[in-house]
Structures are given as structure tokens and as C-alpha cells.
N, CA, C and O atoms as a GROMACS GRO file, in nm:
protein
  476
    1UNK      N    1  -1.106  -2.026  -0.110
    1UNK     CA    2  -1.016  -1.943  -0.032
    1UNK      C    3  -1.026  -1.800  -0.084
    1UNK      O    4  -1.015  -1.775  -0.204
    2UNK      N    5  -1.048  -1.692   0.023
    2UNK     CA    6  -1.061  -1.536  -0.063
    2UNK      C    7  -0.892  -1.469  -0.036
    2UNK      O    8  -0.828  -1.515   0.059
    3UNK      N    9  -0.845  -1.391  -0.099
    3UNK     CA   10  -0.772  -1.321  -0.080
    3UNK      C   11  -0.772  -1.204   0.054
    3UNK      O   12  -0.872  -1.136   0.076
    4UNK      N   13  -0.664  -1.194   0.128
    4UNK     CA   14  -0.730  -1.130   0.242
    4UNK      C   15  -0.687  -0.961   0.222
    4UNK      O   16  -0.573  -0.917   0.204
    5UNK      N   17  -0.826  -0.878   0.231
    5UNK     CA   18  -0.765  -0.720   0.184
    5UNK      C   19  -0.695  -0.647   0.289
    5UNK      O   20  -0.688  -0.700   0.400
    6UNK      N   21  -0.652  -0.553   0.273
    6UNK     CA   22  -0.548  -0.450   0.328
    6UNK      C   23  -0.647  -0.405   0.441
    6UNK      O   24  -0.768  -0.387   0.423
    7UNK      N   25  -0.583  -0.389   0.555
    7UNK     CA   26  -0.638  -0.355   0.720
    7UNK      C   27  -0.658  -0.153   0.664
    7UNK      O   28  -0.618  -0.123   0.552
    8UNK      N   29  -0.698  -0.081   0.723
    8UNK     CA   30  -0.767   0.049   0.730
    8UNK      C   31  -0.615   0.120   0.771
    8UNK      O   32  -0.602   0.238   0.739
    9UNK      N   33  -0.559   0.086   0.805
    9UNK     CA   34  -0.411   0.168   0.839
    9UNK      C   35  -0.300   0.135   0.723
    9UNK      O   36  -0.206   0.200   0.677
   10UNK      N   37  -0.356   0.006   0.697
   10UNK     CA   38  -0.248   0.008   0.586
   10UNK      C   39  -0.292   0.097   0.464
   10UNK      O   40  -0.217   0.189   0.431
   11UNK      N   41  -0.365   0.083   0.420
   11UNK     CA   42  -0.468   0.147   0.339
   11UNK      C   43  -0.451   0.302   0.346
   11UNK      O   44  -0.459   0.356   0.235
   12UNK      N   45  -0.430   0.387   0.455
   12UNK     CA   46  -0.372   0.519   0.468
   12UNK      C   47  -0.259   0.570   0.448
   12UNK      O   48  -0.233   0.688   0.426
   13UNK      N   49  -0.155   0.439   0.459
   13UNK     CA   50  -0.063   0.446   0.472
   13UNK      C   51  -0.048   0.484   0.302
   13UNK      O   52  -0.031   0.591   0.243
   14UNK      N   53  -0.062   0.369   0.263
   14UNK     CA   54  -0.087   0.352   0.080
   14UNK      C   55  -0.125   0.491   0.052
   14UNK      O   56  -0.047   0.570  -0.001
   15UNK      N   57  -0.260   0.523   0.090
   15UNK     CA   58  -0.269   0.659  -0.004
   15UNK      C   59  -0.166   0.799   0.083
   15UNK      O   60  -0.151   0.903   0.019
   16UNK      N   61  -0.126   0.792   0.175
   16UNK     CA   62   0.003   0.883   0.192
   16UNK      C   63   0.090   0.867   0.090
   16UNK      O   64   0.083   0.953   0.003
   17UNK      N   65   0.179   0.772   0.074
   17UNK     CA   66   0.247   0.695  -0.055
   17UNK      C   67   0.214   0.702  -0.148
   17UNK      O   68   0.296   0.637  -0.214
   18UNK      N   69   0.116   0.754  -0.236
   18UNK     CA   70   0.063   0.778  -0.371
   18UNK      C   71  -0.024   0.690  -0.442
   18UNK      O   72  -0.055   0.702  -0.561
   19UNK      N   73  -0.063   0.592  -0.356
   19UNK     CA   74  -0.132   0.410  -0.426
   19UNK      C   75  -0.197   0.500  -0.465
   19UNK      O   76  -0.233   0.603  -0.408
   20UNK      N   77  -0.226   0.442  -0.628
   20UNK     CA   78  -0.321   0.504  -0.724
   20UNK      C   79  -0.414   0.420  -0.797
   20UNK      O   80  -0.450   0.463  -0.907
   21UNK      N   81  -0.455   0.319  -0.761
   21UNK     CA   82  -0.521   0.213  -0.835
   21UNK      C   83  -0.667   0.239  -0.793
   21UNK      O   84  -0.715   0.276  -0.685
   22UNK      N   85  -0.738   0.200  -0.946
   22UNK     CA   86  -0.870   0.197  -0.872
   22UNK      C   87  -0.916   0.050  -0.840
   22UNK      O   88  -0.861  -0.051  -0.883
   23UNK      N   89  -1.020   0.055  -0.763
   23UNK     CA   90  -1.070  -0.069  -0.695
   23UNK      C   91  -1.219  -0.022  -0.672
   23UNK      O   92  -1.259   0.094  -0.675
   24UNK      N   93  -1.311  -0.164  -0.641
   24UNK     CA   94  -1.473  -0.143  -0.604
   24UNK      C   95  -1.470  -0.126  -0.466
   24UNK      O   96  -1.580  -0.112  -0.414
   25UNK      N   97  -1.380  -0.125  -0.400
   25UNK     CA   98  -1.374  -0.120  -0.236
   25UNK      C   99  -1.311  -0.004  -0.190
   25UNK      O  100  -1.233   0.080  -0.238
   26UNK      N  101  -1.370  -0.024  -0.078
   26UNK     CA  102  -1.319   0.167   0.007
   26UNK      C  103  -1.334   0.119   0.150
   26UNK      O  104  -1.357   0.010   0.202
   27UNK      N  105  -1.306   0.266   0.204
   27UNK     CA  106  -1.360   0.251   0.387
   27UNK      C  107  -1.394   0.424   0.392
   27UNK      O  108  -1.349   0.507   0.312
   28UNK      N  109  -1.454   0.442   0.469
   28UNK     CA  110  -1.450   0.573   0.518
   28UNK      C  111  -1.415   0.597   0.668
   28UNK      O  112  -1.401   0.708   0.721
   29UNK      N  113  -1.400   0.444   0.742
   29UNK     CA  114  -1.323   0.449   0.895
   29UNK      C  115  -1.247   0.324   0.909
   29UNK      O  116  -1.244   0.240   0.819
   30UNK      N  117  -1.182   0.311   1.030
   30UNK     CA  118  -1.137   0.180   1.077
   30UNK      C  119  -1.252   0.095   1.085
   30UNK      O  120  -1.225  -0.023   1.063
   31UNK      N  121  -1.350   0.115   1.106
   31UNK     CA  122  -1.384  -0.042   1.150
   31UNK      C  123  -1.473  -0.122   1.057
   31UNK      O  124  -1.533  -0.076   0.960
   32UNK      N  125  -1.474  -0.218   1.089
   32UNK     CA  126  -1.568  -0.288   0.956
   32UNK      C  127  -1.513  -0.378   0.826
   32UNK      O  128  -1.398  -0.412   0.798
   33UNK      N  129  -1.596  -0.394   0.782
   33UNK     CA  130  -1.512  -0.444   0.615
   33UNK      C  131  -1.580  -0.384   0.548
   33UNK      O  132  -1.695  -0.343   0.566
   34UNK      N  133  -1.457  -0.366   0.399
   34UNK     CA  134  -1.463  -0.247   0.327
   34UNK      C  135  -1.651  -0.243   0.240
   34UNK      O  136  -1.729  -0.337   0.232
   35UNK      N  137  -1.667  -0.122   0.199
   35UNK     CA  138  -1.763  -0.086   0.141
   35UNK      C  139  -1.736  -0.137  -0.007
   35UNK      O  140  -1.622  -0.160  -0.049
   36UNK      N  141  -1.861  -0.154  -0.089
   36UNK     CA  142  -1.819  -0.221  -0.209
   36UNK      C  143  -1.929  -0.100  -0.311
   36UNK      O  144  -2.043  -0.062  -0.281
   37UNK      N  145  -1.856  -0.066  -0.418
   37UNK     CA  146  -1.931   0.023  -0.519
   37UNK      C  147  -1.898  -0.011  -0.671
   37UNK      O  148  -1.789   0.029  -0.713
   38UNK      N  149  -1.950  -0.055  -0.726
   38UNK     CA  150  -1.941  -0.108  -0.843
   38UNK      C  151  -1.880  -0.007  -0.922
   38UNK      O  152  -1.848  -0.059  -1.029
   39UNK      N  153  -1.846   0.121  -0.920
   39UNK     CA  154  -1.792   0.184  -0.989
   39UNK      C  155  -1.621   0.211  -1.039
   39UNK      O  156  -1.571   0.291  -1.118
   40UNK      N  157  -1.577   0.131  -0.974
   40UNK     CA  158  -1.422   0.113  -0.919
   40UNK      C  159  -1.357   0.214  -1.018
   40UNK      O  160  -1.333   0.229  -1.138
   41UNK      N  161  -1.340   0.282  -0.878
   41UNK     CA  162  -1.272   0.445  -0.918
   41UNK      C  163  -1.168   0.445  -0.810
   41UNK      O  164  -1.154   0.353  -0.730
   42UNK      N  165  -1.109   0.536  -0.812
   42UNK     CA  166  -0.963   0.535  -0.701
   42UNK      C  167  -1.032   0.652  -0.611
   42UNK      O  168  -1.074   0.764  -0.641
   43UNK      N  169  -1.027   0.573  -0.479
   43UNK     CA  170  -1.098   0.624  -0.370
   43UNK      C  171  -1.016   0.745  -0.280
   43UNK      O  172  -1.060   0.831  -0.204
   44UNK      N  173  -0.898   0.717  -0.318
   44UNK     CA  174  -0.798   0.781  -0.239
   44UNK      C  175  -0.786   0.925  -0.328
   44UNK      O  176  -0.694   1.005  -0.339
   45UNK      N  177  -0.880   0.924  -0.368
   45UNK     CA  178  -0.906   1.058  -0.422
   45UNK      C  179  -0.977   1.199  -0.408
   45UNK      O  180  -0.981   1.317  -0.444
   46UNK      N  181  -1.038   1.082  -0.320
   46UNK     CA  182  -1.130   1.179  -0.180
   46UNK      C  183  -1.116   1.166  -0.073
   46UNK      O  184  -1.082   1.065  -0.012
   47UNK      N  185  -1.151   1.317  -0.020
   47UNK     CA  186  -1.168   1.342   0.140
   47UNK      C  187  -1.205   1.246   0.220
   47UNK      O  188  -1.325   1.220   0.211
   48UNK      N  189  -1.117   1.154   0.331
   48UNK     CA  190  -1.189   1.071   0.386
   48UNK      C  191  -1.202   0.932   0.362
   48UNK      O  192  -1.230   0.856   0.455
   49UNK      N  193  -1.186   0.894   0.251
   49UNK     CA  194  -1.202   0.780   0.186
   49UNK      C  195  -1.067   0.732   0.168
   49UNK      O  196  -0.972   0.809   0.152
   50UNK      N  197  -1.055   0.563   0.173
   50UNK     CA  198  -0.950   0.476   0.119
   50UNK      C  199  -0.957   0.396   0.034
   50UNK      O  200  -1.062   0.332   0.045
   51UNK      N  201  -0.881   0.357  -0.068
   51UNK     CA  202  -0.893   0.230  -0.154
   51UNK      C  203  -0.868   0.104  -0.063
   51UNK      O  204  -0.766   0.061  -0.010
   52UNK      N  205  -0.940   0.079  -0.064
   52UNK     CA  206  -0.910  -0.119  -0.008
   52UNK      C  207  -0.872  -0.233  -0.109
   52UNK      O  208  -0.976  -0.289  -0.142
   53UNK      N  209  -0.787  -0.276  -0.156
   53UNK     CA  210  -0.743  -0.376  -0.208
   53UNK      C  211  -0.682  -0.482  -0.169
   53UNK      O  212  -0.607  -0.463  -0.073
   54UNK      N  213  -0.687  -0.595  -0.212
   54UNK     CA  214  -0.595  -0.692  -0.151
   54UNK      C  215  -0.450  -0.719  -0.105
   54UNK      O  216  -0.370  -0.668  -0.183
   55UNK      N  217  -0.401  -0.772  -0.020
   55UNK     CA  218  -0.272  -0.748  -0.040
   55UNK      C  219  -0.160  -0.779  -0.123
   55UNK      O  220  -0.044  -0.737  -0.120
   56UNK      N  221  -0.241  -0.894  -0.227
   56UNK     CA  222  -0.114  -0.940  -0.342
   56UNK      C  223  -0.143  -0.802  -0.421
   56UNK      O  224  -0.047  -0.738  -0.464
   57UNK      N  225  -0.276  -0.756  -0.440
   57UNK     CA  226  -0.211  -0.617  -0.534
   57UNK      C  227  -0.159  -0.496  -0.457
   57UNK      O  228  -0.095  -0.412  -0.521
   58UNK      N  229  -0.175  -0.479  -0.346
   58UNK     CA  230  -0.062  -0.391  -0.293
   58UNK      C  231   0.056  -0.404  -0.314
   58UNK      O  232   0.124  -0.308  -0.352
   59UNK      N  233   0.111  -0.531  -0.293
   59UNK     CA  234   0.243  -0.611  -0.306
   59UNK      C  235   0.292  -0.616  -0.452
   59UNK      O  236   0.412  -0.632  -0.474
   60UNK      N  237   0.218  -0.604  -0.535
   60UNK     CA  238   0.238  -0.603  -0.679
   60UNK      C  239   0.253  -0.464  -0.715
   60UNK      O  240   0.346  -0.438  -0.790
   61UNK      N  241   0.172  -0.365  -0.673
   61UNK     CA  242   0.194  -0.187  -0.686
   61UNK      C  243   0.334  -0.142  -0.637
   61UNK      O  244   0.390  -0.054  -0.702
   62UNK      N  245   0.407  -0.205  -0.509
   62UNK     CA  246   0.497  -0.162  -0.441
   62UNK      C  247   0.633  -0.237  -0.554
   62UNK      O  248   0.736  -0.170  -0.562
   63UNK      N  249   0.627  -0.348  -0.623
   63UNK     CA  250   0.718  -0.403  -0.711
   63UNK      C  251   0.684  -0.337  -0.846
   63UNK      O  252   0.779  -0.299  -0.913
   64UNK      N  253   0.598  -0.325  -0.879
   64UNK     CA  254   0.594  -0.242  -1.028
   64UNK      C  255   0.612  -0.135  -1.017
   64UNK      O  256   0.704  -0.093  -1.087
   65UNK      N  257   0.547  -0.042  -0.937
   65UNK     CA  258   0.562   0.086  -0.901
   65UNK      C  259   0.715   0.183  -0.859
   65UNK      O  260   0.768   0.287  -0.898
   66UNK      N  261   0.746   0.058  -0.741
   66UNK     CA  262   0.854   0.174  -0.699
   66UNK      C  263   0.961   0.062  -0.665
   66UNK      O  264   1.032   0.090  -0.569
   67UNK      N  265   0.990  -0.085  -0.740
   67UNK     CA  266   1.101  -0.193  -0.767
   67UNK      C  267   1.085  -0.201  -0.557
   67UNK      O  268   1.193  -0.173  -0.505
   68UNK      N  269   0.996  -0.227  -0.475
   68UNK     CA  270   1.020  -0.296  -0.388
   68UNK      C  271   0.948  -0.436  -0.334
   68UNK      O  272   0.836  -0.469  -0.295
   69UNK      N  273   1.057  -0.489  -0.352
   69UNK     CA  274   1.034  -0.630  -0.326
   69UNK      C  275   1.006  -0.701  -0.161
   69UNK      O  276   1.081  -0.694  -0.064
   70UNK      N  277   0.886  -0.760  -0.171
   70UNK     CA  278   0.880  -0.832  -0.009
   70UNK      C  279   0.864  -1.032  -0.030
   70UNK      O  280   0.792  -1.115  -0.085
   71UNK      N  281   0.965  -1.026   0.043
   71UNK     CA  282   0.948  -1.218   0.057
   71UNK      C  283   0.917  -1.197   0.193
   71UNK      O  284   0.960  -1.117   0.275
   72UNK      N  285   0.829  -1.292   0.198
   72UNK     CA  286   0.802  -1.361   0.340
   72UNK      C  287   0.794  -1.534   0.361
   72UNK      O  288   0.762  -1.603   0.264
   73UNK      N  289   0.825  -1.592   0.484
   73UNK     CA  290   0.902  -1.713   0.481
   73UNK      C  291   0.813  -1.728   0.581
   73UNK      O  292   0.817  -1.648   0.674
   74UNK      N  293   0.734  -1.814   0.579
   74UNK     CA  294   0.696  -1.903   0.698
   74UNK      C  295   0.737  -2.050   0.758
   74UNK      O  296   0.718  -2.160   0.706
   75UNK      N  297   0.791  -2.021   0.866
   75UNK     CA  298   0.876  -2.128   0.954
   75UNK      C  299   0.790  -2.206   1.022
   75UNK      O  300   0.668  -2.210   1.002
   76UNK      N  301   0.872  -2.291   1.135
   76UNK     CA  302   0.796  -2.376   1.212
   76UNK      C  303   0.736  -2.297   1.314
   76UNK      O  304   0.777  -2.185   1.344
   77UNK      N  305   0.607  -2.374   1.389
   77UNK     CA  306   0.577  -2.287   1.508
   77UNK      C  307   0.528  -2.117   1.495
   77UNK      O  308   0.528  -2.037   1.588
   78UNK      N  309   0.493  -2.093   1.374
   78UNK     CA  310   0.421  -1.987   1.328
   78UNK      C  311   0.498  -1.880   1.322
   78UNK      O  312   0.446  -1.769   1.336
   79UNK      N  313   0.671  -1.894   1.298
   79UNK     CA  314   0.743  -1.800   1.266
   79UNK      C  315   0.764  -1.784   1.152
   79UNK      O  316   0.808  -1.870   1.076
   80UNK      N  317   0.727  -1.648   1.118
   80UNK     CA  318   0.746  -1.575   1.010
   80UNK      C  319   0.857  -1.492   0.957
   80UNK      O  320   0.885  -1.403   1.038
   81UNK      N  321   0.907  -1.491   0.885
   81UNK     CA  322   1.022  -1.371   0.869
   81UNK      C  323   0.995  -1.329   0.712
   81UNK      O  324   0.928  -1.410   0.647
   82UNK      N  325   1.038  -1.213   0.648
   82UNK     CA  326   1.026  -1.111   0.545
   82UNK      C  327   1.114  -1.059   0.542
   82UNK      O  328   1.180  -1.032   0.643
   83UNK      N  329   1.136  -1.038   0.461
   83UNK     CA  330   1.228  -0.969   0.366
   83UNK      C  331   1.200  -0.900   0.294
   83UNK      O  332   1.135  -0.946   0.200
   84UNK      N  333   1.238  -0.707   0.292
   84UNK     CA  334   1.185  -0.610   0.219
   84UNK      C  335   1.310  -0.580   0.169
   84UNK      O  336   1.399  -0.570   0.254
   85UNK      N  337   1.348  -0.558   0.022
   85UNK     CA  338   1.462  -0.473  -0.062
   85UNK      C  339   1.429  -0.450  -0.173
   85UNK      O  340   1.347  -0.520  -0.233
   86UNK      N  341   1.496  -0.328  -0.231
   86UNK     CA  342   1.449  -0.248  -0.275
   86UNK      C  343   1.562  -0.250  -0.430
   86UNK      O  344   1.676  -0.287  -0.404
   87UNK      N  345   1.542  -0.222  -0.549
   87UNK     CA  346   1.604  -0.205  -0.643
   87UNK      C  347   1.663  -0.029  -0.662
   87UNK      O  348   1.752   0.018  -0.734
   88UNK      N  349   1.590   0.022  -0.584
   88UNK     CA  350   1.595   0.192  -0.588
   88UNK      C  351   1.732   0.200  -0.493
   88UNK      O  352   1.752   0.129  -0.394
   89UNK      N  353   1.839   0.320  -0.554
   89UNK     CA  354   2.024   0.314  -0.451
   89UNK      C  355   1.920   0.398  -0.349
   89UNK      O  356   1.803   0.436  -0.363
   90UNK      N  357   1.998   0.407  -0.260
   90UNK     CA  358   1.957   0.416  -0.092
   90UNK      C  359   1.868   0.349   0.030
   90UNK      O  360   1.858   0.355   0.152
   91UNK      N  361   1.804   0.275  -0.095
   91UNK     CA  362   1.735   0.166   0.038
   91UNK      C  363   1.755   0.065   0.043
   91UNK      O  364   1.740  -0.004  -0.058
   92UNK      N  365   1.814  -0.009   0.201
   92UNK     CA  366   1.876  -0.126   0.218
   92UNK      C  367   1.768  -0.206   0.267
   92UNK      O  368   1.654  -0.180   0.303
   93UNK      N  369   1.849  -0.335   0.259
   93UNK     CA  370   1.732  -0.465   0.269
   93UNK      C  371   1.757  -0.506   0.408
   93UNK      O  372   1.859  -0.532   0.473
   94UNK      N  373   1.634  -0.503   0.432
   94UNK     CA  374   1.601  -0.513   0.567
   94UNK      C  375   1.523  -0.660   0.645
   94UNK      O  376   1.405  -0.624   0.657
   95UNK      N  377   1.531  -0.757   0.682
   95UNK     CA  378   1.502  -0.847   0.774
   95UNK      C  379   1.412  -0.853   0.892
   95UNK      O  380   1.470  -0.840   1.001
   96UNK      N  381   1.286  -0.871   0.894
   96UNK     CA  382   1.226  -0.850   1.013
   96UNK      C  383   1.186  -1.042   1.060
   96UNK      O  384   1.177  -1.136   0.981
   97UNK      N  385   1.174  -1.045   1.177
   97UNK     CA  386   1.094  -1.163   1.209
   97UNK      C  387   1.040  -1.179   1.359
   97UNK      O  388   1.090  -1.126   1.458
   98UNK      N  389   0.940  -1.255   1.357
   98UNK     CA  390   0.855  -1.236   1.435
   98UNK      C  391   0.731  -1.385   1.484
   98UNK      O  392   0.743  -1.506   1.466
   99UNK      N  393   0.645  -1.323   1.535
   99UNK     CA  394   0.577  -1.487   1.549
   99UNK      C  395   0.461  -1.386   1.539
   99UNK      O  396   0.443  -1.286   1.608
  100UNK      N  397   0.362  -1.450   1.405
  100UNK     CA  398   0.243  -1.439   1.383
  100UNK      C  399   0.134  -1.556   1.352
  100UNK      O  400   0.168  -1.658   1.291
  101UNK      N  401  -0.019  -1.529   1.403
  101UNK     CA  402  -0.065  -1.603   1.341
  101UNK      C  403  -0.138  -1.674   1.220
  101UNK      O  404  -0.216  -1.768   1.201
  102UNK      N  405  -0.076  -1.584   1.154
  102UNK     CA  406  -0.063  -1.610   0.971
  102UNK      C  407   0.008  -1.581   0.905
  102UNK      O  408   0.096  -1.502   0.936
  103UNK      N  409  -0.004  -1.641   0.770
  103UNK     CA  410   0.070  -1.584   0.668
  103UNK      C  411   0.050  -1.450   0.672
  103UNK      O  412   0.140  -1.370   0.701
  104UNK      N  413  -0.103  -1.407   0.636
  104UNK     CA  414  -0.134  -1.297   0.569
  104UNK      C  415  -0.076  -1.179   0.725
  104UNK      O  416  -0.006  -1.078   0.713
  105UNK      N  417  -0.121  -1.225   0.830
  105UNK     CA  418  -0.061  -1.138   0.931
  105UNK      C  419   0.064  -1.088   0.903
  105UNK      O  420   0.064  -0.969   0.936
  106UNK      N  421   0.170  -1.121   0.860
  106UNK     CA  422   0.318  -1.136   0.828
  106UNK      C  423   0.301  -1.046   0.743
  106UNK      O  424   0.356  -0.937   0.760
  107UNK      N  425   0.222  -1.070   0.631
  107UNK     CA  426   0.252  -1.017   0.463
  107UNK      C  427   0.200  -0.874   0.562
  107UNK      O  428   0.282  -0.787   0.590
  108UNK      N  429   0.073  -0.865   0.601
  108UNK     CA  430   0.011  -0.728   0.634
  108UNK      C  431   0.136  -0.583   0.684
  108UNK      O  432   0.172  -0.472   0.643
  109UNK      N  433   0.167  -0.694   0.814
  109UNK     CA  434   0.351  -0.610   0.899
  109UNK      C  435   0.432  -0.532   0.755
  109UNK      O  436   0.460  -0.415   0.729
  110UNK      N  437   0.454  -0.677   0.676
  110UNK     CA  438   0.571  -0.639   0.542
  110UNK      C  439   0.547  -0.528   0.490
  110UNK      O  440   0.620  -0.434   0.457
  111UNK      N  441   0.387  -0.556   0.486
  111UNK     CA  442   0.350  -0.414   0.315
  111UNK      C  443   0.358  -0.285   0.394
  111UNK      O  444   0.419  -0.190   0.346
  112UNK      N  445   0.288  -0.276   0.534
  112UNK     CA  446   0.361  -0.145   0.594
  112UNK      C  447   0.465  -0.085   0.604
  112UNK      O  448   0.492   0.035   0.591
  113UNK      N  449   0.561  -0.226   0.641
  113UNK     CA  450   0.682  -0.155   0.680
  113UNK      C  451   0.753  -0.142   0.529
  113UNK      O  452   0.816  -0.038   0.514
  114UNK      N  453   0.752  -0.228   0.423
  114UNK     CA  454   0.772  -0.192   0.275
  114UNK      C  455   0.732  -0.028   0.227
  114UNK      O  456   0.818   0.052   0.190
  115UNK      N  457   0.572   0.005   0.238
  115UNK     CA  458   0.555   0.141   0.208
  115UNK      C  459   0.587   0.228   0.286
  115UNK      O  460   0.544   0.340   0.257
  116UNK      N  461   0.691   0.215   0.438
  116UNK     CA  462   0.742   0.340   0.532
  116UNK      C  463   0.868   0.348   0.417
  116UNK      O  464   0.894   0.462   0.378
  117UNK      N  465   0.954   0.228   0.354
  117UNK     CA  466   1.022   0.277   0.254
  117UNK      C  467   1.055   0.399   0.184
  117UNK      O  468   1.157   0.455   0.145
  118UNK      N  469   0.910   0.422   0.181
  118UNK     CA  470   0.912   0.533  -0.002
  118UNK      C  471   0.879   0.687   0.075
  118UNK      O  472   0.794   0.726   0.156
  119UNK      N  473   0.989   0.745   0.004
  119UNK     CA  474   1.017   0.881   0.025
  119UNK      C  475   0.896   0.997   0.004
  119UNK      O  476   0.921   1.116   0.022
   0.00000   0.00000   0.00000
């Protein structure tokens, strides 16, 4: 089973937000799967370029980084629901749910709407 990485929008989103990690993966557009460079440097450091990482370490950057937490719950019939809250005063915990067809689809929604969070 591989870990499934961060979609090209989320990934922008992240480096708007400050994601600072380095990784061997990048994009330089939407489409495709990510580029791989053995040098794993933080991509979001250049013009054009994104870090691509997976989404448990996105999900792990957004809890170490800036205390926000995402659960996601998968139900019957491919309903999903998440849960984003935050340890930081002013941001409230928020409830989304929905019908996807995955886990990782679900987690993908979360980590976006988790990093519209951060100020």
C-alpha cells in the first residue's frame, strides 16, 4: 500500500502557508505526478515549484507546526466526516461532512480546509 501525496492545489496552498519541509518530490504544474530529485531540498523555495509530500506529513506539519488537529471518520456508504480544531485561541472547531470516494479523498478536503485556517 503507498501513501497517497498531496494533489498540486493543495501543495500551493501549503507553500502560501509557509510548509517548509524538504522532500525529493516537486511539481512545476497541475498535472501529472510529482517529479522526483534525489536531492530533497524544500522546493517551495522557488519560483514555480512545489513541495509534494504525503498527506500524513502534511497532517503532521499542520499539528506540530501550528497545534491543528484533523480527525476524519469514515462511515457507512462512503460517508466521511472530519474534524478540524485547533489548539491556537481564535480558531473554532469546525465539522465538515460529505460523501467521498475515499479515505484519502476526505483527508485531501481536511488538509485544505485545515491550512485555509492559518493566518
Amino acid at each position: 500500500m503507498e501513501e497517497q501525496f498531496i494533489s498540486y492545489q493543495t501543495a500551493l496552498l501549503a507553500k502560501e502557508k509557509g510548509f517548509d519541509l524538504n522532500s525529493n518530490y516537486f511539481r512545476e504544474q497541475e498535472e501529472g505526478k510529482p517529479d522526483f530529485d534525489d536531492s530533497c531540498e524544500n522546493w517551495n523555495l522557488y519560483d514555480g515549484y512545489c513541495t509534494i509530500v504525503t498527506q500524513s506529513l502534511l497532517q503532521k506539519w499542520l499539528r506540530d507546526k501550528h497545534k491543528i488537529f484533523l480527525n476524519s471518520i469514515t462511515g457507512y456508504s462512503l460517508e466521511c466526516r472530519f474534524q478540524i480544531y485547533s489548539e491556537k485561541e481564535g480558531v473554532e472547531s469546525e465539522l465538515f461532512t460529505d460523501i467521498f470516494e475515499t479515505y484519502e479523498d476526505a483527508l485531501e478536503v481536511g488538509l485544505r480546509e485545515a491550512l485555509k485556517t492559518i493566518l
